[in-house]
MARZA-524553 format. One line per field, with one value per residue (C-alpha): x, y, z; residue in one letter. Coordinates in steps of 0.001 Angstrom, whole numbers, plus 500000, padded with zeros to 6 digits. Layout:
BEGIN
px: [X  ...]
py: [Y  ...]
pz: [Z  ...]
res: [A  ...]
***
This chain:
BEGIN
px: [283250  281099  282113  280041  279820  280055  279261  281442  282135  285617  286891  286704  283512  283510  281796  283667  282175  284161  284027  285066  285104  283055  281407  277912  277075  277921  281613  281718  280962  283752  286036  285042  285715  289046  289775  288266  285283  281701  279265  276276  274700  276507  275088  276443  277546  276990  279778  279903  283296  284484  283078  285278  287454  290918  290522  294466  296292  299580  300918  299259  301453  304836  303636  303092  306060  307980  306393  307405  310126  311672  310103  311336  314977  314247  313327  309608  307311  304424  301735  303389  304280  300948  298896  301230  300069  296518  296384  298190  296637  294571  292621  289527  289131  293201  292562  290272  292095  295160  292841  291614  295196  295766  293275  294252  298104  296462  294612  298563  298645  302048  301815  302022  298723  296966  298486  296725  293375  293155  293719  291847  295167  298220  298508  299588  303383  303620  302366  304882  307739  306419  306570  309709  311559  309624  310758  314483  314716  315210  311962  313222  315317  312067  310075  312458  313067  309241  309308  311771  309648  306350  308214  309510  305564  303787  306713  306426  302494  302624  304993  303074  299398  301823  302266  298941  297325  298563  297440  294425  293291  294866  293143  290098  290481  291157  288158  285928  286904  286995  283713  282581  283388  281846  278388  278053  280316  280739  277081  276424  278965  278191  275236  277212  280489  278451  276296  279406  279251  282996  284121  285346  288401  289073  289555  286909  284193  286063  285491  281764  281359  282821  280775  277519  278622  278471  275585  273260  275263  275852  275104  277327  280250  280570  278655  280786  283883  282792  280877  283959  286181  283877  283220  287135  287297  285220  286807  289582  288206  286020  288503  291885  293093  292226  293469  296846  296740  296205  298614  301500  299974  300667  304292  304850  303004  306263  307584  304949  305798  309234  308632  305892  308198  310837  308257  307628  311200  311380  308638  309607  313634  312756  309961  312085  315019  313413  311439  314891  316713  314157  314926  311742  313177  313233  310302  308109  309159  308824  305515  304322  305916  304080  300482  301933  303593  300407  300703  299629  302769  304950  303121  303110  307084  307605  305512  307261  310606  308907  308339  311817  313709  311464  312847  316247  317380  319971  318051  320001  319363  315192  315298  317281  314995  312053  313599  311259  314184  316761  320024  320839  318520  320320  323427  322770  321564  324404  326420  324312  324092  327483  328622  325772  324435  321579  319391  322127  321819  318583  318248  320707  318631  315430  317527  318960  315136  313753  316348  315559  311675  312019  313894  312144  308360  310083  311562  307404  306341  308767  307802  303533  303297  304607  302555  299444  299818  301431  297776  295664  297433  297044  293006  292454  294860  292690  289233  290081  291735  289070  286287  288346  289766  286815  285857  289096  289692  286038  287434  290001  288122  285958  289080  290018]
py: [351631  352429  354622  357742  360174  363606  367248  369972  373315  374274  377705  379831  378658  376148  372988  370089  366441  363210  360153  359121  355961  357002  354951  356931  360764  362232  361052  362241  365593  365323  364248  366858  369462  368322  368457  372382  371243  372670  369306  369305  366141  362571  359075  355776  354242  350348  348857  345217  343044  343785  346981  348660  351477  352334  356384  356686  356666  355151  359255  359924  356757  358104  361293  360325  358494  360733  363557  361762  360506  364229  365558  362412  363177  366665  365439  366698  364430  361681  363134  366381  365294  363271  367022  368602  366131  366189  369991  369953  366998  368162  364621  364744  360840  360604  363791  361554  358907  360857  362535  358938  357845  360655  360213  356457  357739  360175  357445  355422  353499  353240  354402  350681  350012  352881  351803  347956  350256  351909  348117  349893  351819  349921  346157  343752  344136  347967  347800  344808  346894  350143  348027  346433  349811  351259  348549  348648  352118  352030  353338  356710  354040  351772  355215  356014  352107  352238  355913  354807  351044  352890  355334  352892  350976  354013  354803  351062  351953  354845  352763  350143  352469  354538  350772  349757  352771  353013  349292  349637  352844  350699  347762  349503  351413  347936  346397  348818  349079  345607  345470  348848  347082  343189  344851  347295  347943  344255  343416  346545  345767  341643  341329  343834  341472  338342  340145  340323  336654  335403  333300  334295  334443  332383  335242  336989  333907  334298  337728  337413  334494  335859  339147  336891  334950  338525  340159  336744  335702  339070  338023  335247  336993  339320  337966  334714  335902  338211  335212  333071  335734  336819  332461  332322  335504  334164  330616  332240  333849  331387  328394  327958  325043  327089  330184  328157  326858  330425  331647  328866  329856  333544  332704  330349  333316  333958  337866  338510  335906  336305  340278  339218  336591  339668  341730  339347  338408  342216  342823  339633  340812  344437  343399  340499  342444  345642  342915  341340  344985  345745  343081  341020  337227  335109  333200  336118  337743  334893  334477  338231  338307  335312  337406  340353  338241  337824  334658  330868  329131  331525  331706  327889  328021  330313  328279  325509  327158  328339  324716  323826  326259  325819  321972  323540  323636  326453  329495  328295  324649  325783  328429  325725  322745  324729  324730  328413  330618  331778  331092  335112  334634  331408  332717  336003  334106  332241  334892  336914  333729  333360  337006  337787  340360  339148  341892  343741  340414  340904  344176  344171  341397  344004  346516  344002  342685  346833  347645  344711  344781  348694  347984  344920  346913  349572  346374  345328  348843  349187  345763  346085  349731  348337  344956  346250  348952  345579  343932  346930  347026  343465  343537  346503  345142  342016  343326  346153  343078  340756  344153  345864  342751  341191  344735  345413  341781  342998  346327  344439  342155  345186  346791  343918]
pz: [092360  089285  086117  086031  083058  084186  083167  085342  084867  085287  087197  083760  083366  080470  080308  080786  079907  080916  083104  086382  088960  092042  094630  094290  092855  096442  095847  092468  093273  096118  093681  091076  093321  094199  090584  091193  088931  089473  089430  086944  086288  086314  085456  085475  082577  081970  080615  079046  078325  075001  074235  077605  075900  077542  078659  077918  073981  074165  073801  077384  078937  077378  078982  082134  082873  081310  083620  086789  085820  085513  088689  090601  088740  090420  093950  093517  095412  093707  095121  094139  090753  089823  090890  088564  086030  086913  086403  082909  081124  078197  078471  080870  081007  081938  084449  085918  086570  087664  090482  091665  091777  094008  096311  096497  097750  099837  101346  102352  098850  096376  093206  091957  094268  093062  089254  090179  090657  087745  085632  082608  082223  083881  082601  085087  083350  083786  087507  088526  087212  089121  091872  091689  091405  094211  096115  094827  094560  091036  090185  088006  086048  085319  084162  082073  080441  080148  078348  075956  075426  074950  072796  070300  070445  069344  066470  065816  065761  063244  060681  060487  059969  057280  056145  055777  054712  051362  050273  051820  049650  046445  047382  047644  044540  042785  044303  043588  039932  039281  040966  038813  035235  036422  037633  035128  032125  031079  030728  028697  026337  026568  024102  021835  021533  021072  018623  015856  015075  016120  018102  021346  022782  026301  028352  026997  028027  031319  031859  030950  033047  036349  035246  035024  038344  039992  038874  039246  042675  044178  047967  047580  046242  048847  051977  051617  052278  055336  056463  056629  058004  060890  061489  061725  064266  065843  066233  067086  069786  071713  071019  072461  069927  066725  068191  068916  065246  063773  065748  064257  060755  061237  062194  058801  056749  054086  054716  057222  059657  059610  061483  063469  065287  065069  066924  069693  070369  070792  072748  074912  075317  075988  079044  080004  080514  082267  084666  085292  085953  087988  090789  089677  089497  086299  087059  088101  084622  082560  083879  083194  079715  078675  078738  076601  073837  072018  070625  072001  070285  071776  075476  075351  074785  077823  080227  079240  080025  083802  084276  083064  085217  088010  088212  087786  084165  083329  081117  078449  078378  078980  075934  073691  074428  073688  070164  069199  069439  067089  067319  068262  071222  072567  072705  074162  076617  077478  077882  079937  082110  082474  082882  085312  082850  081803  081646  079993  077026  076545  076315  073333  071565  071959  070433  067653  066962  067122  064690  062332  062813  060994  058186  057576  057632  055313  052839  052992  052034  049546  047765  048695  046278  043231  043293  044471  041521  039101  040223  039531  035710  035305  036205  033966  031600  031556  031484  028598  026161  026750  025480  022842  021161  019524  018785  016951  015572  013486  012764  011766  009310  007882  006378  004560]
res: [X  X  X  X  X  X  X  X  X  X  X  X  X  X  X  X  X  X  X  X  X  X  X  X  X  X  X  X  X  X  X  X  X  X  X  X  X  X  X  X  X  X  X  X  X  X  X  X  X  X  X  X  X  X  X  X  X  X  X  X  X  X  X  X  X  X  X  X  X  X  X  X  X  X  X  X  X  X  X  X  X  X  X  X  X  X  X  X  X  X  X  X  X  X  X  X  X  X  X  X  X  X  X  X  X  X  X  X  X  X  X  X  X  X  X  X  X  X  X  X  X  X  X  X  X  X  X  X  X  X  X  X  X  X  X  X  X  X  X  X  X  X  X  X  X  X  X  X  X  X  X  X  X  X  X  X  X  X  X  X  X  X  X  X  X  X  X  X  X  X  X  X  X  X  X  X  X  X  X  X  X  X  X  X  X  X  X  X  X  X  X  X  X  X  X  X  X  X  X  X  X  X  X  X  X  X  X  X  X  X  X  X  X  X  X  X  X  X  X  X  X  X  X  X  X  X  X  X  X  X  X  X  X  X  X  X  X  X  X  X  X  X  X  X  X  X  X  X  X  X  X  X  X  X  X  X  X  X  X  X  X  X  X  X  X  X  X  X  X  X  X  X  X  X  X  X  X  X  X  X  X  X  X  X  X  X  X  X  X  X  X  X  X  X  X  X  X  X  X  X  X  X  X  X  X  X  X  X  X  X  X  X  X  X  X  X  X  X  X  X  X  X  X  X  X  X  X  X  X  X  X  X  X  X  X  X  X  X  X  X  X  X  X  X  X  X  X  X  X  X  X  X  X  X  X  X  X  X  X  X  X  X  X  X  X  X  X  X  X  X  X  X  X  X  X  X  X  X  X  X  X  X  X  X  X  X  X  X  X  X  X  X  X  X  X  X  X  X  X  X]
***
């Protein structure tokens, strides 16, 4: 199939514009006019690796489950439920995708096959435990496990944007002060402080120098560092031992490293655990959970565990000799081992690690504010002494 944009008109006759997988135009008009959409025009659009956008937010997934989950609480149908969907979905590109997931039941697929169609939507994780609860039964309790995960990701989500937000608009405001006062208010008033005959203090033939450094080396100061940064991404990217050592760096990072390895644990206990309840085995789980950790050092551990287990180590003994897991995780682990309740282990370490990961972003915005404003004092702080205090130190002099 091929991605087609489209331009419809819907039954009250307003124009609707979106996009839709079709084999050719004939079958996108079919499907338009299952959606009761009026085809206009459509053309394929080329798509190319990295620049493929997902056609859902995060909101329409918690929205979706949550949607079925309810009607399938009620006894209503898929097919029934997804149509009910379809038809109330403000999103066009989500409609969309809803009406091809239709057809595909329609046509004798699960919802977890028609999920493994749409892969631009559903990650591999999220259609395995579809599947396993359509195959246990259990598949209301997996939509609603997967509400309440996606749930706590987007509020995760918006704490950490709130987070970042303010130091991003101080850190610009610093930057483009500092960057204000070296281009253009220290060289006007350079020639005027050397012109009073005294000798100048250090800071003061620091602040001209780096001023100088600026205005003569512009390019370098700021294409440099962009340079470097966009060399390392890419690095990063295109090799797999630098992206493994970046990825131990971001764990050692002081304050920062200690919540990201929070937030994998978390994300790793909470998909771990659902897998598990599901009826999915250990290996199978392991396996999915090490693609959605999002970290090398962390993915390496759990493959080495698979391998472990597979040759019949306990969990336990596997987690411990990996030797990347706190203590918390180890023993939560034990005793869901030895009660038979692992899933039930796990998912209280998720909730432990969910719990810990929010107060410790709110301890990091609390601290961030007052040093970022504590760096934006101590810049100005710098640049006014090192201007007014030869000027006063000769005021000074021409009183006496």
């Amino acid at each position: 199939m091929a991605l087609y944009a489209y331009k419809a008109m819907n039954a009250g006759g307003r124009i609707v514009l979106g996009r839709l997988d079709a084999i050719n135009p004939v079958d996108l008009e079919l499907r338009l006019k299952r959606m009761e959409l009026d085809f206009i025009r459509g053309n394929p659009v080329k798509q190319s690796g990295m620049f493929i956008s997902r056609k859902a937010s995060r909101r329409d997934l918690i929205n979706f489950c949550f949607h079925l989950e309810q009607l399938t609480k009620a006894g209503v149908s898929i097919l029934d439920g997804l149509t009910d969907l379809r038809d109330s979905l403000e999103n066009p590109q989500f409609r969309a995708v809803i009406a091809s997931m239709i057809e595909s039941i329609e046509g004798g697929h699960t919802l977890s096959q028609a999920m493994a169609g749409q892969s631009r939507i559903f990650d591999p994780v999220f259609v395995s435990l579809v599947a396993a609860g359509e195959s246990a039964g259990k598949l209301q309790e997996v939509l609603a496990n997967l509400v309440e995960s996606l749930k706590w990701q987007d509020e995760l989500a918006a704490q950490t944007k709130r987070l970042v937000m303010y130091p991003a608009f101080l850190g610009a405001v610093v930057l483009a002060v500092t960057v204000f006062m070296l281009l253009y208010l220290v060289p006007k008033m350079t020639g005027f402080i050397k012109g009073m005959g005294h000798e100048l203090p250090l800071h003061t033939k620091m602040l001209i120098a780096t001023s100088d450094t600026v205005v003569n080396y512009w390019y370098l100061v700021f294409g440099l560092p962009v340079a470097v940064v966009a060399g390392l991404a890419l690095l990063v990217r295109v090799s797999p031992a630098v992206r493994y050592r970046f990825d131990a760096f971001k764990l050692r990072l002081p304050v920062v490293g200690g919540i990201l390895r929070k937030l994998i644990l978390w994300r790793f206990a909470g998909v771990f655990a659902m897998m598990y309840a599901a009826g999915i085995s250990i290996l199978d789980s392991l396996r999915a959970t090490q693609g959605i950790v999002g970290n090398q050092v962390v993915k390496h551990g759990l493959e080495r565990v698979s391998a472990m287990i597979a040759e019949g180590r306990s969990i336990t003994a596997a987690f411990q000799d990996v030797d990347l897991f706190p203590p918390l995780v180890l023993r939560m682990l034990r005793v869901g081992e030895n009660t038979g309740a692992l899933d039930a282990a796990l998912t209280n370490v998720s909730y432990f690690y969910s719990r810990d990961v929010r107060e410790s972003v709110s301890r990091l915005q609390a601290l961030i504010e007052p040093v970022l404003t504590v760096i934006l004092g101590l810049v100005l702080g710098w640049v006014m002494l090192s201007v007014l205090g030869p000027i006063y130190d000769t005021i000074t002099k021409l009183r006496i």
